[in-house]
Backbone as CSV, one residue per row, in Angstrom:
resi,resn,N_x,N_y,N_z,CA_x,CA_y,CA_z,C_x,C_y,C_z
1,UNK,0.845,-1.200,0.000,0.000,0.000,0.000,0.869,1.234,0.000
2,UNK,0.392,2.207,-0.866,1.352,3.846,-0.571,1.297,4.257,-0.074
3,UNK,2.702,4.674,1.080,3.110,5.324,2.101,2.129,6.451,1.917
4,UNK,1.702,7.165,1.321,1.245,8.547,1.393,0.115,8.558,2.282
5,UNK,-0.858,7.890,2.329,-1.803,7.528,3.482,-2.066,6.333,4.467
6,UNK,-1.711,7.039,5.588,-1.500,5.070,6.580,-2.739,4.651,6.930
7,UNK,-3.826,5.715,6.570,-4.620,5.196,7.626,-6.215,4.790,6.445
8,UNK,-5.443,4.452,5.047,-6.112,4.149,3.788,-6.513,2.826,4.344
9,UNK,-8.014,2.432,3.802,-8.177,0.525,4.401,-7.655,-0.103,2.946
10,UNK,-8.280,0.742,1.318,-7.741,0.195,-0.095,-6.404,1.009,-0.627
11,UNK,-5.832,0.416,-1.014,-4.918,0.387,-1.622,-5.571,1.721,-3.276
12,UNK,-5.159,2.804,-3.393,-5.399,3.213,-4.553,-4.900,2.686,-5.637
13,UNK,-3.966,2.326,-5.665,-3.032,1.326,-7.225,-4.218,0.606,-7.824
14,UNK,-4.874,0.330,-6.336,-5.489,-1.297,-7.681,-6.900,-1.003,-8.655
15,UNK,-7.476,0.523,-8.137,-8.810,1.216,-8.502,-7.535,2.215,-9.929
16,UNK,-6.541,1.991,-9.807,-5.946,3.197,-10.431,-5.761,2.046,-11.973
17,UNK,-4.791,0.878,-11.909,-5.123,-0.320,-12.649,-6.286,-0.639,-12.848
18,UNK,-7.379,-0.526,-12.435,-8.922,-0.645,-12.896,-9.071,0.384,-14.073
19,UNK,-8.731,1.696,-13.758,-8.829,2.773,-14.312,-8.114,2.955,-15.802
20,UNK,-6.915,1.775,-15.647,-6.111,2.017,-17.080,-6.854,0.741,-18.289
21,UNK,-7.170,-0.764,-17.290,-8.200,-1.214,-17.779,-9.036,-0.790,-18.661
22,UNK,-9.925,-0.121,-17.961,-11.463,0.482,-18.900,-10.609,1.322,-19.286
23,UNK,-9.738,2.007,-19.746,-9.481,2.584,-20.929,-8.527,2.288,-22.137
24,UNK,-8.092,1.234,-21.835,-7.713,0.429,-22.898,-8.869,-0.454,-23.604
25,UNK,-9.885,-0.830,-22.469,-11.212,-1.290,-22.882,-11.848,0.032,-24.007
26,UNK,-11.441,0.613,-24.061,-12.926,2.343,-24.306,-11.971,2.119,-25.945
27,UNK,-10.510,2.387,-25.571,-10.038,2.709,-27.043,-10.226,1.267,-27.632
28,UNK,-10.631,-0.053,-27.635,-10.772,-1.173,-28.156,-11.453,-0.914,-28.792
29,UNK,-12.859,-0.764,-28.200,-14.137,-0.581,-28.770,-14.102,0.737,-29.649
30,UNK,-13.303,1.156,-29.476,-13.667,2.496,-30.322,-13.105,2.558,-31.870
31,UNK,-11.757,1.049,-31.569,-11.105,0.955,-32.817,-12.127,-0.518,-33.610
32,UNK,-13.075,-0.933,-33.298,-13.551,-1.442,-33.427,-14.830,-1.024,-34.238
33,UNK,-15.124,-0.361,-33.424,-16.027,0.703,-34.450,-15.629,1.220,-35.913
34,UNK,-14.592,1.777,-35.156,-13.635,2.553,-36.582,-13.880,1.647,-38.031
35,UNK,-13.474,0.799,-37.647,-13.420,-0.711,-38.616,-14.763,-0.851,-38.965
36,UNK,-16.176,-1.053,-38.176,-16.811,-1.072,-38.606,-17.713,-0.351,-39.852
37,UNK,-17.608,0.819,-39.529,-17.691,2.037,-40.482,-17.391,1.619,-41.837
38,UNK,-15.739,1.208,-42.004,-15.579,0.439,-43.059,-16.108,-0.193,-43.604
39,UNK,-16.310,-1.430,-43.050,-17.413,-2.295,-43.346,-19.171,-1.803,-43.724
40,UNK,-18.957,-1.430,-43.298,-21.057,-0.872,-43.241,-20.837,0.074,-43.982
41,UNK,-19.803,0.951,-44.744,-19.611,1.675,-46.225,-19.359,0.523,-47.341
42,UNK,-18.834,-0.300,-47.329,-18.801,-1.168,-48.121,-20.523,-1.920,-48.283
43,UNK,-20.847,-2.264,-47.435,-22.210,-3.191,-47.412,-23.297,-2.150,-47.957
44,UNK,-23.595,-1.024,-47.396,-24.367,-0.221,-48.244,-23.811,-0.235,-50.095
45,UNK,-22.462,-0.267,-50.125,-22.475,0.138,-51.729,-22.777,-1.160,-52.877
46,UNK,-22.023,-2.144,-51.555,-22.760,-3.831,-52.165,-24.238,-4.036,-52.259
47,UNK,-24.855,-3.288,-51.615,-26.330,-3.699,-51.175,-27.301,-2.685,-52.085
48,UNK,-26.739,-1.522,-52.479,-27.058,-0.601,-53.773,-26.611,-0.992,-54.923
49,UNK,-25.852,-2.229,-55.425,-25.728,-3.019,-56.330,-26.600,-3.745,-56.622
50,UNK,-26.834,-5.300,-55.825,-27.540,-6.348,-55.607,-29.559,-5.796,-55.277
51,UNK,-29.525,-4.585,-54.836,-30.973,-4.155,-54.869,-31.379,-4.032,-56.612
52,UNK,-30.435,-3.798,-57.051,-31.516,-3.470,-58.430,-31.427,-4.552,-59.440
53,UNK,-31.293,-5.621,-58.575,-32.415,-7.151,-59.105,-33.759,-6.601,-59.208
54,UNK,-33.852,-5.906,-58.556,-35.610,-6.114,-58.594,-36.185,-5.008,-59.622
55,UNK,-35.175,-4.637,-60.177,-35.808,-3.899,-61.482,-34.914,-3.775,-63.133
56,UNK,-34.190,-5.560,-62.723,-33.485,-5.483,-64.170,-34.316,-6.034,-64.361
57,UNK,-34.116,-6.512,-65.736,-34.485,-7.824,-66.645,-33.714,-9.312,-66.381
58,UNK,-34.675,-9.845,-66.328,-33.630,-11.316,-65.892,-32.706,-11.599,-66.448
59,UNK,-32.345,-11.826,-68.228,-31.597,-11.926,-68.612,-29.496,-10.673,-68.405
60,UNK,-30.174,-10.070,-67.280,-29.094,-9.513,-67.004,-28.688,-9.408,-65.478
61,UNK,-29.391,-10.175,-64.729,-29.135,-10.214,-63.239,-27.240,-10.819,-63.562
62,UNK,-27.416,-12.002,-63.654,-25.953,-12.864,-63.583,-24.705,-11.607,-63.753
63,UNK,-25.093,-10.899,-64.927,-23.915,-9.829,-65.494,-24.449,-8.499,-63.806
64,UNK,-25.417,-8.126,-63.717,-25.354,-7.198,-62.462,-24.723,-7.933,-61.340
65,UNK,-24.744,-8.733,-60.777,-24.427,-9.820,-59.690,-22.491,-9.653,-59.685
66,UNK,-21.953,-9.641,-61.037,-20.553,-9.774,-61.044,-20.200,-8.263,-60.550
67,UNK,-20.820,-7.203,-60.965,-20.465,-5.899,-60.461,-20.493,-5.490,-59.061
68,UNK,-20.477,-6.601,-58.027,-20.231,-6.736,-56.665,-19.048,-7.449,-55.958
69,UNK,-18.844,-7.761,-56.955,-17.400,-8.687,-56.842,-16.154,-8.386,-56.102
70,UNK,-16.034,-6.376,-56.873,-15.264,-5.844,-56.167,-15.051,-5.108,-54.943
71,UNK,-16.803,-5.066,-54.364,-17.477,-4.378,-53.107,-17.195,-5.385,-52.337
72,UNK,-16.913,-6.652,-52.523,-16.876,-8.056,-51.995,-15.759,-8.638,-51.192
73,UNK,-14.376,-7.799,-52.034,-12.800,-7.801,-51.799,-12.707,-7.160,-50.795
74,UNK,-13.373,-6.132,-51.035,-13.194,-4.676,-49.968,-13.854,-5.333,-48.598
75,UNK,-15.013,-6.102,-48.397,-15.581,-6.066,-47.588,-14.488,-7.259,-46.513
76,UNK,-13.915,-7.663,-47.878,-13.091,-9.045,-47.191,-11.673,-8.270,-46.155
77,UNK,-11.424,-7.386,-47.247,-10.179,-6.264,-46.575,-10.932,-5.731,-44.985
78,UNK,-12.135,-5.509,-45.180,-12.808,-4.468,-43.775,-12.572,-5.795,-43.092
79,UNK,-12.963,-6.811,-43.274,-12.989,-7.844,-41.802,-11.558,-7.879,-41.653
80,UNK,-10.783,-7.722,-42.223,-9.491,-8.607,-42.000,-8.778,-7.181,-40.912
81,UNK,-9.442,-6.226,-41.509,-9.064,-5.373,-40.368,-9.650,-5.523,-39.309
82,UNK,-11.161,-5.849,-39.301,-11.517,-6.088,-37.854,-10.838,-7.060,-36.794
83,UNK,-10.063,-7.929,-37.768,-9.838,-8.936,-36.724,-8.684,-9.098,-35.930
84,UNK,-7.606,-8.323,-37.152,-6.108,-7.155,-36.586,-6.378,-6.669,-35.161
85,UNK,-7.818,-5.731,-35.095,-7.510,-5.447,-34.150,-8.301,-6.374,-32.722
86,UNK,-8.805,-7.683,-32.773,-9.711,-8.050,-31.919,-8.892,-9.350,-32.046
87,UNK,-7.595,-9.592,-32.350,-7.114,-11.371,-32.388,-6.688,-11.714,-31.144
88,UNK,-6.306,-10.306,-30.358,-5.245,-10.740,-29.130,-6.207,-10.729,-27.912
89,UNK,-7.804,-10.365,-28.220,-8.424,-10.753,-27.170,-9.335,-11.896,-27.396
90,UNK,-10.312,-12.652,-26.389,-11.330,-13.185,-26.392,-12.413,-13.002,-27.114
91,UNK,-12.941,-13.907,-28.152,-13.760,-13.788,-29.343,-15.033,-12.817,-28.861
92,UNK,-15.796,-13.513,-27.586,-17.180,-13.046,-27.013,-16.812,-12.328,-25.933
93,UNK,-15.683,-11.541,-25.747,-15.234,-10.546,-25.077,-16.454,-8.871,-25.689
94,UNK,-15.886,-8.799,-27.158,-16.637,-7.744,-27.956,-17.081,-7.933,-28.929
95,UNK,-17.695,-9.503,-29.341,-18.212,-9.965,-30.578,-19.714,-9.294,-30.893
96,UNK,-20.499,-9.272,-29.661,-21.553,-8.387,-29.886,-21.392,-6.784,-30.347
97,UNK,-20.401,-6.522,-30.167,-20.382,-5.088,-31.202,-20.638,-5.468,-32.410
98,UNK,-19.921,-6.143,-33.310,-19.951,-6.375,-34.883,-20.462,-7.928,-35.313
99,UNK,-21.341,-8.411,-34.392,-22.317,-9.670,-34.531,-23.244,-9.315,-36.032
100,UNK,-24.172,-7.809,-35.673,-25.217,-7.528,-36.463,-24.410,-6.952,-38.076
101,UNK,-22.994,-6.633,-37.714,-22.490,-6.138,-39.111,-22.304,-7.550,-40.333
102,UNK,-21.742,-8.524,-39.017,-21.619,-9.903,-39.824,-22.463,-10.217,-40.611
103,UNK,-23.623,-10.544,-39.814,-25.355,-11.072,-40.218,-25.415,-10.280,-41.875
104,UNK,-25.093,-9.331,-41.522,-25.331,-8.462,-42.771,-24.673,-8.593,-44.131
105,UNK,-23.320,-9.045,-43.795,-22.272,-8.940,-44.725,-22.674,-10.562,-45.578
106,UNK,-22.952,-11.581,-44.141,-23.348,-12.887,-44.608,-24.551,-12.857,-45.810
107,UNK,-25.587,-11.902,-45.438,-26.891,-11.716,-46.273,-26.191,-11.746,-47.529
108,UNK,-25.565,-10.949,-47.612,-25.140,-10.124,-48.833,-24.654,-11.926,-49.801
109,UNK,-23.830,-12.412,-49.122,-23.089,-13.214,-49.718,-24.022,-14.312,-50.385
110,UNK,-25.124,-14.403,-49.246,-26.157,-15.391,-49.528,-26.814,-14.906,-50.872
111,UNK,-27.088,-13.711,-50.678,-28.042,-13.279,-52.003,-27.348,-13.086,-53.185
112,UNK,-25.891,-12.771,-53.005,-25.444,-12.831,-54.596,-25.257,-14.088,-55.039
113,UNK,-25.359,-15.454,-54.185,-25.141,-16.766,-54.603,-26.066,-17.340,-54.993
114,UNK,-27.532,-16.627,-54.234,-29.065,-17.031,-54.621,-29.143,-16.752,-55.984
115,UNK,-28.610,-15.540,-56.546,-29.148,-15.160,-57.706,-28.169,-15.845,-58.425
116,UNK,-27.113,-15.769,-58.348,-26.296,-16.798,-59.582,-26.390,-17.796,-59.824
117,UNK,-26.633,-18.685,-58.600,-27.466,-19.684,-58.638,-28.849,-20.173,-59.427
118,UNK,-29.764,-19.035,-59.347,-31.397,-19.661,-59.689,-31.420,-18.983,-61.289
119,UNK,-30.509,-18.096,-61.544,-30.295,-17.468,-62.959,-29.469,-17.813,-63.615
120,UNK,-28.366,-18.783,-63.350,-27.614,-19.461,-64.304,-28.357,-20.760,-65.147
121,UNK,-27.763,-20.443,-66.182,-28.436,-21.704,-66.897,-28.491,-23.001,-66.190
122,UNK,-30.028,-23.510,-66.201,-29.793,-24.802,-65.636,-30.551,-25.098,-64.248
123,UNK,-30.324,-23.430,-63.966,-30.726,-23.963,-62.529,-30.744,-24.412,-61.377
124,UNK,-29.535,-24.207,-60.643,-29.198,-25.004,-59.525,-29.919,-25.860,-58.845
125,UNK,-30.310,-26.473,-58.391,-31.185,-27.497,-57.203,-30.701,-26.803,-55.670
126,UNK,-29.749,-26.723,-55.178,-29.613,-26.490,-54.028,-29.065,-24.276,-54.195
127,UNK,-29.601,-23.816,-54.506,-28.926,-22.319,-53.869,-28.667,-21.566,-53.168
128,UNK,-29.317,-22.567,-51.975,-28.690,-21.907,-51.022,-26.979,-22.083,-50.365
129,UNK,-26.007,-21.517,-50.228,-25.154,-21.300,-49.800,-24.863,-21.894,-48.275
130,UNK,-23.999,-22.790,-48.070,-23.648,-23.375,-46.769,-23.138,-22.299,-45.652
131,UNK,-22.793,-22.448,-44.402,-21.799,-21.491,-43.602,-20.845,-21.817,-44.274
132,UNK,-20.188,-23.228,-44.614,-18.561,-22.911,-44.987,-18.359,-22.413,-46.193
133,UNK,-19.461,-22.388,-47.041,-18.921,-21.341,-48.372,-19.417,-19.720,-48.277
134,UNK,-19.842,-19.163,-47.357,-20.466,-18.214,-46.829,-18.548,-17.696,-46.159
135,UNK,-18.408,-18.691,-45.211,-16.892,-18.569,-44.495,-16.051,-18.688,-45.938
136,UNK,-15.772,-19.023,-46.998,-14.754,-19.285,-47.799,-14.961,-18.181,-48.758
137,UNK,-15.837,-17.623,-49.012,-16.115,-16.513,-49.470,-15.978,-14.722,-49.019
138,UNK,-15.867,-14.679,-47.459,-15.467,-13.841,-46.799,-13.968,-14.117,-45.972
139,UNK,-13.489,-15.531,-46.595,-12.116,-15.890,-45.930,-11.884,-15.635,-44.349
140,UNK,-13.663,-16.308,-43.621,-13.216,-16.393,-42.255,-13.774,-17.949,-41.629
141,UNK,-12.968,-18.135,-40.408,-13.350,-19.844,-40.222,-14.543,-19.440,-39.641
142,UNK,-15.657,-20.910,-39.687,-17.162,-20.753,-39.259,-16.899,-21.767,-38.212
143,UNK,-17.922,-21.408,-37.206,-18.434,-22.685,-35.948,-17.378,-22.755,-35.590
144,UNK,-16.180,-22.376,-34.961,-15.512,-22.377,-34.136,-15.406,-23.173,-32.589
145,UNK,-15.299,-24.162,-32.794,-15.633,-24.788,-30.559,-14.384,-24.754,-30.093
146,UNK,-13.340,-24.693,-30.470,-12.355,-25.089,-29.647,-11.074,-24.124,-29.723
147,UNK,-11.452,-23.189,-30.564,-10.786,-21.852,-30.711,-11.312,-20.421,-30.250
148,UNK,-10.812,-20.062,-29.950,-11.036,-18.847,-29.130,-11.078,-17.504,-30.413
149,UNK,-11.226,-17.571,-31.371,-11.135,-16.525,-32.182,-12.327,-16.063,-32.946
150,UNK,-11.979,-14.727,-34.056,-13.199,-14.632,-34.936,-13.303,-16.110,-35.702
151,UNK,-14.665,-15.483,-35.729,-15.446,-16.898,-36.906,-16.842,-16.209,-36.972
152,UNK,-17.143,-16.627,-38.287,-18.385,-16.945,-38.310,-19.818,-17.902,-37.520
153,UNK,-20.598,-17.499,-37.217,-21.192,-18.214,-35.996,-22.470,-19.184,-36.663
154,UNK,-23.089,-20.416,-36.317,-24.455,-20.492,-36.617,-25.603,-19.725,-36.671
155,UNK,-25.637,-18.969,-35.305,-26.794,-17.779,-35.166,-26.675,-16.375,-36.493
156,UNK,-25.530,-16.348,-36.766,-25.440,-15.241,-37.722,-25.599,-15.660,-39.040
157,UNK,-25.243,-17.022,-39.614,-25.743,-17.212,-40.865,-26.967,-17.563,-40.544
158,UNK,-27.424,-17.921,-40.151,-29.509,-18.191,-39.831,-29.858,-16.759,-40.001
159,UNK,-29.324,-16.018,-39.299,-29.845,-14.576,-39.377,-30.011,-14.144,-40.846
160,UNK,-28.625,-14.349,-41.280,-28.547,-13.897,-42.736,-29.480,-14.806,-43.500
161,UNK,-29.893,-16.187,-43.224,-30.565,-16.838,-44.396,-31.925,-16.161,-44.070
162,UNK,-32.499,-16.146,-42.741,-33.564,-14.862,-42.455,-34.018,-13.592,-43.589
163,UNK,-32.583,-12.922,-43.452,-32.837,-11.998,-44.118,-33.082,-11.784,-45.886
164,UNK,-32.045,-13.167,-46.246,-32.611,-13.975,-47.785,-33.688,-14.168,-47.498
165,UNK,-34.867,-14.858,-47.377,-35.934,-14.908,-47.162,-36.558,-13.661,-47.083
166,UNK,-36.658,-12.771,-46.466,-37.076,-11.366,-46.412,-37.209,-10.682,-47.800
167,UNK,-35.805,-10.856,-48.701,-35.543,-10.367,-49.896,-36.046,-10.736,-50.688
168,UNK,-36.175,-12.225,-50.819,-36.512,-13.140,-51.722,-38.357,-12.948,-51.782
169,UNK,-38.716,-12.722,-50.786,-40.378,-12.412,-50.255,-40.662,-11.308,-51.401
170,UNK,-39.875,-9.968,-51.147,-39.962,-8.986,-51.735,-39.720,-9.237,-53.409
171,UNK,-38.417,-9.447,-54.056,-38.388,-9.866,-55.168,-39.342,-10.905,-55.508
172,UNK,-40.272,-11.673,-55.235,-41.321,-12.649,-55.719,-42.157,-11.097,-56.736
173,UNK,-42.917,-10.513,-55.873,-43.449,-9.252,-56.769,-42.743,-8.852,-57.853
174,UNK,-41.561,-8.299,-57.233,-41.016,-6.966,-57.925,-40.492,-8.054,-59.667
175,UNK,-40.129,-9.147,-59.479,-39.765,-10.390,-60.579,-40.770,-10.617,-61.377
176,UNK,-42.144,-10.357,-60.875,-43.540,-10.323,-61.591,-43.134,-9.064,-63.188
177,UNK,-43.216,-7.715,-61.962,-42.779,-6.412,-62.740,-42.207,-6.938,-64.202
178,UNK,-41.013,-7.176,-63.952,-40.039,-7.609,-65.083,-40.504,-8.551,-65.921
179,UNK,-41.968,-9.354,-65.545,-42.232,-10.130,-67.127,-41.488,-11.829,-66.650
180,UNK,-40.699,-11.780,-65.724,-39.963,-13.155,-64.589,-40.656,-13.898,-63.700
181,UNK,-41.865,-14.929,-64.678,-42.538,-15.384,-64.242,-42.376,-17.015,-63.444
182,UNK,-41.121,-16.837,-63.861,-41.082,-18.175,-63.474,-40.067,-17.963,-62.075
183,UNK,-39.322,-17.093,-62.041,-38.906,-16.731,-60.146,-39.553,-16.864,-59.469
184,UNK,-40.934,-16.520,-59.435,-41.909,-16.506,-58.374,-42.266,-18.062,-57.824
185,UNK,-42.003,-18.990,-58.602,-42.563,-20.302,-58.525,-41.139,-20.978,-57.660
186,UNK,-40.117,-20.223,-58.537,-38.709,-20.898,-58.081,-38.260,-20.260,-56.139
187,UNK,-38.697,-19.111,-56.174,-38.717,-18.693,-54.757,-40.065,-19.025,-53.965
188,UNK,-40.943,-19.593,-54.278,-42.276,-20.190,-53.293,-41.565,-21.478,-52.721
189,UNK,-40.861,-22.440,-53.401,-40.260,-23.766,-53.441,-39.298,-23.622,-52.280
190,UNK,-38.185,-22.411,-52.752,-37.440,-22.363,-52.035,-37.633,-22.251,-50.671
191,UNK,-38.418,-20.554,-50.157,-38.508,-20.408,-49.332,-39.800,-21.509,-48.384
192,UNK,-40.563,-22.285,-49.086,-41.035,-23.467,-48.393,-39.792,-24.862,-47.700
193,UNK,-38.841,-24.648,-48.411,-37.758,-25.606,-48.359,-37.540,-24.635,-46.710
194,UNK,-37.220,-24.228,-46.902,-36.148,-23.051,-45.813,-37.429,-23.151,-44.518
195,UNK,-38.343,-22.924,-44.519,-39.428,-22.631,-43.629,-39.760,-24.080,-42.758
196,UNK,-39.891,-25.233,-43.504,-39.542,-26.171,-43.174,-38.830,-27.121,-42.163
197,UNK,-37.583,-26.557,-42.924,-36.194,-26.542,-42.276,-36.068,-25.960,-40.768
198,UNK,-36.534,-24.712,-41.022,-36.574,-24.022,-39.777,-37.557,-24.752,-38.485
199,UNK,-38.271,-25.160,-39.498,-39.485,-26.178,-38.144,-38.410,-27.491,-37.149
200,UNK,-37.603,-27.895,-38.310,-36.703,-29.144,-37.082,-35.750,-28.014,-35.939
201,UNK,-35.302,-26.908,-36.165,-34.329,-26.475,-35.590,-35.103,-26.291,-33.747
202,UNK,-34.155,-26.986,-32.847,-34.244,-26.475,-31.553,-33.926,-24.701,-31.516
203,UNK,-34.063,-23.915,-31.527,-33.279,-22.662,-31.366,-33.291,-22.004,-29.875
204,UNK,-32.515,-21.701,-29.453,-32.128,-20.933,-28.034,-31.842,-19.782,-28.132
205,UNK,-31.605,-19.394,-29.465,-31.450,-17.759,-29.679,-32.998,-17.149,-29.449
206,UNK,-33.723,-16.436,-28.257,-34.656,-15.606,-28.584,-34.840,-14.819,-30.176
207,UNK,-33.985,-13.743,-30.283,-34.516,-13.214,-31.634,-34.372,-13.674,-32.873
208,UNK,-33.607,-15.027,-33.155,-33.977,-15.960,-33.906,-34.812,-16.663,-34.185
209,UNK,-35.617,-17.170,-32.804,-36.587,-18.211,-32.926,-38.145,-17.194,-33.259
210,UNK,-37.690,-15.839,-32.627,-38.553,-14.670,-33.065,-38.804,-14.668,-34.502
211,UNK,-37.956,-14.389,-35.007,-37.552,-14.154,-36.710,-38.000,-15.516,-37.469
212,UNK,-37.083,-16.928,-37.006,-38.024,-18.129,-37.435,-39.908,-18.408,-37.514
213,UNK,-39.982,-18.086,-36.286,-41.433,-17.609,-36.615,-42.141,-17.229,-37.277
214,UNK,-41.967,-15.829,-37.824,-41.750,-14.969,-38.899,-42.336,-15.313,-40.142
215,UNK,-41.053,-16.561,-40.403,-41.375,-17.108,-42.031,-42.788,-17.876,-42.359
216,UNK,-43.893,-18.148,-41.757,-44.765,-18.180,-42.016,-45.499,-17.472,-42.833
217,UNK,-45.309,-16.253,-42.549,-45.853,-14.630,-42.698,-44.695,-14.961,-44.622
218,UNK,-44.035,-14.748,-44.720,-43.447,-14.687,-45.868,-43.985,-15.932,-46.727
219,UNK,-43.837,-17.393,-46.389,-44.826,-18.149,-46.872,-45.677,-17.937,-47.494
220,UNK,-46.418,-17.659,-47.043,-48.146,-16.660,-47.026,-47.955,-15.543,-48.845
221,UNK,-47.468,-14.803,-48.158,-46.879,-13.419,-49.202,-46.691,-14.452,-50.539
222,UNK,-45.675,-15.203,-50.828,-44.729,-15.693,-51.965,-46.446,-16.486,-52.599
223,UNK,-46.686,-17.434,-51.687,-48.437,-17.966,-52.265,-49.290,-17.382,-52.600
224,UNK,-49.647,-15.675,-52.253,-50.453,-15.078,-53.034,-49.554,-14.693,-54.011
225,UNK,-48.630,-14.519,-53.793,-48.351,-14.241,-55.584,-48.184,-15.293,-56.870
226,UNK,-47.989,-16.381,-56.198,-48.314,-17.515,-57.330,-49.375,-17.681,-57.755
227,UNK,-50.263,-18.053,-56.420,-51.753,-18.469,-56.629,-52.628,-17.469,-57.815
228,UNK,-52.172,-16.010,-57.469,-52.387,-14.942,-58.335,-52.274,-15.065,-59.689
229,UNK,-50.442,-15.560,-60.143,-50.143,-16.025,-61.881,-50.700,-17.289,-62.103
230,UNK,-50.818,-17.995,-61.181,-51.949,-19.380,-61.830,-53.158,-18.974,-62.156
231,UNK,-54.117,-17.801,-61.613,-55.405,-17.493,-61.576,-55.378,-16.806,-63.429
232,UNK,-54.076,-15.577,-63.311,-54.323,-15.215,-64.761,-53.239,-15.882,-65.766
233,UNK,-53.512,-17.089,-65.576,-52.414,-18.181,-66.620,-51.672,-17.729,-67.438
234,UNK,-50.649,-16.985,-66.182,-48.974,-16.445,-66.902,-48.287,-17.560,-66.549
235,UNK,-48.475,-18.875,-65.423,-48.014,-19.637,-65.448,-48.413,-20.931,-64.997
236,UNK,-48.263,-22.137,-65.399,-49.247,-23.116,-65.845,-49.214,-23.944,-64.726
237,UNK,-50.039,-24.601,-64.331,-50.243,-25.386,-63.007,-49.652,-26.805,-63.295
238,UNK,-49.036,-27.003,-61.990,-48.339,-28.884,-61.941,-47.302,-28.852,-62.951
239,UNK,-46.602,-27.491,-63.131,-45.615,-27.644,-64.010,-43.811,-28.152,-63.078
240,UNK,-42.987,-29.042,-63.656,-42.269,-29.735,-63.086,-41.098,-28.825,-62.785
241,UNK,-40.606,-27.893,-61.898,-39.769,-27.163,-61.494,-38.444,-27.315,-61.531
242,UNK,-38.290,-29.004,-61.494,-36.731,-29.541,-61.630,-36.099,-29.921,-62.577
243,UNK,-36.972,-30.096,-63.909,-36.528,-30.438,-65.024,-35.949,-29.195,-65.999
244,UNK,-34.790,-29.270,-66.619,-34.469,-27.742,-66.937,-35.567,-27.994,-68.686
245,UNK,-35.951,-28.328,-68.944,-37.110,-28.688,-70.315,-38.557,-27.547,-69.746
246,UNK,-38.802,-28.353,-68.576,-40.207,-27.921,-68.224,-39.927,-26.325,-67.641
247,UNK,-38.967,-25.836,-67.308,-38.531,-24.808,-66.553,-38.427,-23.831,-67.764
248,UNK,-37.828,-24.185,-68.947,-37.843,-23.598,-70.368,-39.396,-22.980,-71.021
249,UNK,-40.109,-24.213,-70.643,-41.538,-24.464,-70.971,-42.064,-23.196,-69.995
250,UNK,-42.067,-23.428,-69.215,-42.690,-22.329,-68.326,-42.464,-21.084,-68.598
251,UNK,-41.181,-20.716,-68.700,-40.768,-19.581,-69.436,-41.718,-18.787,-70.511
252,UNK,-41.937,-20.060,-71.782,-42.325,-19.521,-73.259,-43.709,-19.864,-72.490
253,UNK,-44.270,-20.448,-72.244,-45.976,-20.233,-71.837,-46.584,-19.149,-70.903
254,UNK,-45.500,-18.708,-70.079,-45.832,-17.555,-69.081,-45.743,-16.358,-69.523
255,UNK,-46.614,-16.008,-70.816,-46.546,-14.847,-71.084,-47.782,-14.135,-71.206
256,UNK,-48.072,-12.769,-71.245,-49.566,-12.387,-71.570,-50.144,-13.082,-72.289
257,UNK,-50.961,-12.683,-72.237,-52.023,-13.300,-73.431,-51.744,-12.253,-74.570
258,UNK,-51.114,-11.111,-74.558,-51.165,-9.955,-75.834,-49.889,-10.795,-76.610
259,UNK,-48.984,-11.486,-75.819,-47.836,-11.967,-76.193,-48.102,-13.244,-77.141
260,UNK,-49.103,-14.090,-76.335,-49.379,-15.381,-76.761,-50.294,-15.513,-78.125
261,UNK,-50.898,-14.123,-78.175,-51.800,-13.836,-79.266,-50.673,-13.620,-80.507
262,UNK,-49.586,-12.824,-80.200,-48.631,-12.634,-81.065,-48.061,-13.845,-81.890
């Protein structure tokens, strides 16, 4: 204890070491932030890319989709700074600062894979995107148990496939717009696949199992808009979704009637 007061019961040093603590704590978080900024300038300019799916023409999504490519690098550069500065501590020390930036960045990744996926010739069967190509694509490790570092988490790609779903809800309409009659059928499938899915999951995340919930409500949405193009036969009922023939077919039959008259 310091001579300067005898008749002290605490020791000031150790409130004074508390004191240098929280402020090495304050500038963490603050360089943490910093970084984030980065990131969440990048994701807005990726996300003002990938929004105007919903008002190309299909035949040019695939070519819009590549013009994110390079918002994509950058975003890879912003994490790699985040993690510079967060390697030498404990992952869930300050992971909840930049949890919700992740979720976000993951969306992103999901939806440019959705669309290259369901718009490349052919058709994918599976488009949705795993965590580890979600992680191999942002060049960070996922599910982490026995390492103490960044990673990508389960709760945050769910979040992000959440928020695909959200998008995908919305583009069912806006894909109408464009004369892209056959998206609407290809995202009812999907997001029934996904909704599904979500029914086996135990979840312990509150605002996940919140959000899981949710997809009912989107369900719902994607079925009136089919049920809608079946009613004015832009697109034909019991047509086979997996065959790339019948998927062609759907295409040339899903057109107005001013078209079909043509």
């Amino acid at each position: 204890m310091s001579s300067g007061n005898i008749y002290a019961m605490v020791d000031p040093e150790i409130f004074a070491a508390v004191q240098e603590q929280i402020e090495i704590d304050s500038q963490v978080k603050e360089d943490i932030r910093e970084a984030l900024k980065i990131i969440d300038k990048e994701v807005r300019l990726v996300t003002s890319i990938l929004s105007r799916v919903h008002i190309v023409s299909p035949e040019h999504v695939i070519e819009l989709t590549t013009t994110a490519d390079e918002g994509f690098k950058r975003l890879r550069d912003g994490i790699q700074g985040l993690i510079d500065i967060v390697k030498d501590y404990p992952y869930y020390k300050y992971n909840g600062i930049w949890s919700r930036d992740i979720q976000n960045v993951a969306f992103l990744v999901l939806f440019q894979g959705w669309l290259q996926r369901s718009y490349a010739p052919g058709n994918a069967e599976n488009s949705l995107m795993t965590i580890e190509e979600v992680g191999g694509v942002l060049g960070i490790p996922v599910n982490l148990k026995t390492e103490d570092r960044f990673h990508l988490t389960i709760e945050e790609y769910l979040h992000a496939v959440l928020g695909l779903v959200e998008e995908l809800t919305r583009l069912t309409t806006n894909a109408v717009t464009q004369h892209d009659f056959l998206r609407p059928r290809m995202i009812n499938r999907f997001i029934k696949d996904i909704h599904s899915s979500f029914q086996v999951l135990n979840l312990k995340n509150d605002s996940l199992r919140r959000r899981g919930d949710g997809l009912k409500y989107n369900v719902k949405k994607v079925e009136e808009v089919n049920y809608d193009l079946i009613l004015r036969n832009l697109i034909p009922t019991g047509a086979d979704e997996e065959g790339t023939e019948k998927k062609g077919d759907v295409k040339e039959d899903a057109k107005g009637p001013s078209e079909q008259q043509e």
